[in-house]
VEXLUM-16625 format. One record per residue (C-alpha): residue in three letters; x, z, y. Coordinates in steps of 0.5 Angstrom, whole numbers, padded with zeros to 4 digits, always signed. Layout:
ALAXZY
...
END
This chain:
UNK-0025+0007-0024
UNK-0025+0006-0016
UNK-0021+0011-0013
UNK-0026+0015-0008
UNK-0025+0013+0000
UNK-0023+0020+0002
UNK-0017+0021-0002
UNK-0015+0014-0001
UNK-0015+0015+0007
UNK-0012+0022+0006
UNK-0006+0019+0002
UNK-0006+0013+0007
UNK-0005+0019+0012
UNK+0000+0022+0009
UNK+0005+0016+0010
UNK+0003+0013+0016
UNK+0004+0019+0018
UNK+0012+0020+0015
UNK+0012+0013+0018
UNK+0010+0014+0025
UNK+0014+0022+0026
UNK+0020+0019+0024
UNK+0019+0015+0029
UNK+0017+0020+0035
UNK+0022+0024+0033
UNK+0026+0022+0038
UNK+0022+0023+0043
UNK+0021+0031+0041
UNK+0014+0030+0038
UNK+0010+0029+0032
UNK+0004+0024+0031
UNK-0001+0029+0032
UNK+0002+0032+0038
UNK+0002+0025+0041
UNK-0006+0024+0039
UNK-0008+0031+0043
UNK-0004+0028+0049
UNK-0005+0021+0049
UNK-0014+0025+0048
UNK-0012+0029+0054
UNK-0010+0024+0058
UNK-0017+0019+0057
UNK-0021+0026+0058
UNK-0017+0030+0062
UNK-0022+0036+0064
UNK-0024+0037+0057
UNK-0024+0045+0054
UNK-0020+0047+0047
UNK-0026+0048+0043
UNK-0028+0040+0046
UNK-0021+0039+0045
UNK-0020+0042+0037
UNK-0026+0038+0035
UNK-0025+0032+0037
UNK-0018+0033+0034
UNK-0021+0035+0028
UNK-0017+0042+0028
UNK-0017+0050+0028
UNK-0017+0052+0035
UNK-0012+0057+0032
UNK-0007+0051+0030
UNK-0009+0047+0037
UNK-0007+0054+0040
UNK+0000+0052+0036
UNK+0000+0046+0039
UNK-0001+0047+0046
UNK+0005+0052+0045
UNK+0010+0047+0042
UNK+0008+0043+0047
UNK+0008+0046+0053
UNK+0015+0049+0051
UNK+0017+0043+0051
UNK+0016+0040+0058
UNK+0009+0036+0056
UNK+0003+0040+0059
UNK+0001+0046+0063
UNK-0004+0051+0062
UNK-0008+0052+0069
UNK-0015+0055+0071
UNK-0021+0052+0069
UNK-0027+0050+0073
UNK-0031+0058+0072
UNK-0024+0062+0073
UNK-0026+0065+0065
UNK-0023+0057+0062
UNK-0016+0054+0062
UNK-0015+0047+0063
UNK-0010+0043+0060
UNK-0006+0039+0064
UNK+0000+0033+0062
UNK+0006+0034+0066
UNK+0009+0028+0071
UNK+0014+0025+0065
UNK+0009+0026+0060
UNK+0005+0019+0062
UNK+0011+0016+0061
UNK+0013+0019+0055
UNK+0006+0016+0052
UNK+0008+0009+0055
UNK+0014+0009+0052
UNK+0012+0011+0045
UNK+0008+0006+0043
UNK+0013+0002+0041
UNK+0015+0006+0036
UNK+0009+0008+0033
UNK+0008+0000+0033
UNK+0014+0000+0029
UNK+0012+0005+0024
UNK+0005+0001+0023
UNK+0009-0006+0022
UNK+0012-0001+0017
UNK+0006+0002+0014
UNK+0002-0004+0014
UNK+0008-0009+0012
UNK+0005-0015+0008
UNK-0002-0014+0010
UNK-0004-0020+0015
UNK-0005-0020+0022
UNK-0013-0021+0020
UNK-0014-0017+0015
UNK-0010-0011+0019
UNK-0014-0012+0025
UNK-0021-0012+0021
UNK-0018-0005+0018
UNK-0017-0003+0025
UNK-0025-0005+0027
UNK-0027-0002+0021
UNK-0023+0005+0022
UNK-0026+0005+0029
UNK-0033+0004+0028
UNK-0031+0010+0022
UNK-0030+0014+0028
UNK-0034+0013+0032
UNK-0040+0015+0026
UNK-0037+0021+0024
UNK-0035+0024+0031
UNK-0041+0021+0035
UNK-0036+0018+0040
UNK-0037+0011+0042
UNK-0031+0011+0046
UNK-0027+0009+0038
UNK-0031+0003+0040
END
């Protein structure tokens, strides 16, 4: 019996995400807390609920998020476009930041996609991408 395409990327997430954390750790942040940043600095005007569902996350655990991270120096909150709404804003070091973490989360993928060839690791990537951008109708994954 084939194992189903659900439970094989959730067991992929759970190890690529061991890898690419260990990694980060350094730099005070989990991949997760990468992905909403690098997401901010891409679309920087979105809201929390735009920003949750893109994220595929609770607004709850985004608000958790957002937290951590502004405690720890990366964005700020500031008046929105209506006065009612926040915007959340990445602070000057943080470009930085996500430009020097791409190196060890390109460590953390050699190590998880270790043995697999650079053919077959790009395909993965395109078709991961087309994924993403079906299930989330964000042509931007393209």
């Amino acid at each position: 019996m084939r194992p189903p395409v659900p439970y094989l990327l959730a067991y992929a997430h759970t190890i690529a995400s061991r890898l690419a954390d260990a990694e980060l750790r350094r730099y005070g942040l989990t991949v997760r807390q990468f992905g909403l940043l690098a997401q901010l600095r891409v679309e920087p005007e979105l809201t929390i609920t735009e920003l949750s569902r893109q994220l595929g996350i609770t607004r709850q655990s985004l608000h958790g998020m957002v937290d951590d991270l502004e405690r720890g120096g990366h964005l700020v909150r500031e008046a929105g476009a209506s006065g009612r709404t926040r915007r959340l804003s990445l602070t000057p070091g943080t470009e930085r930041l996500l430009a020097d973490a791409h190196g060890p989360l390109a460590r953390a993928e050699a190590e998880f996609l270790r043995g697999v060839s650079a053919r077959d690791r790009e395909a993965l990537r395109v078709l991961l991408q087309r994924v993403l951008a079906r299930a989330t109708d964000d042509e931007a994954w393209l």
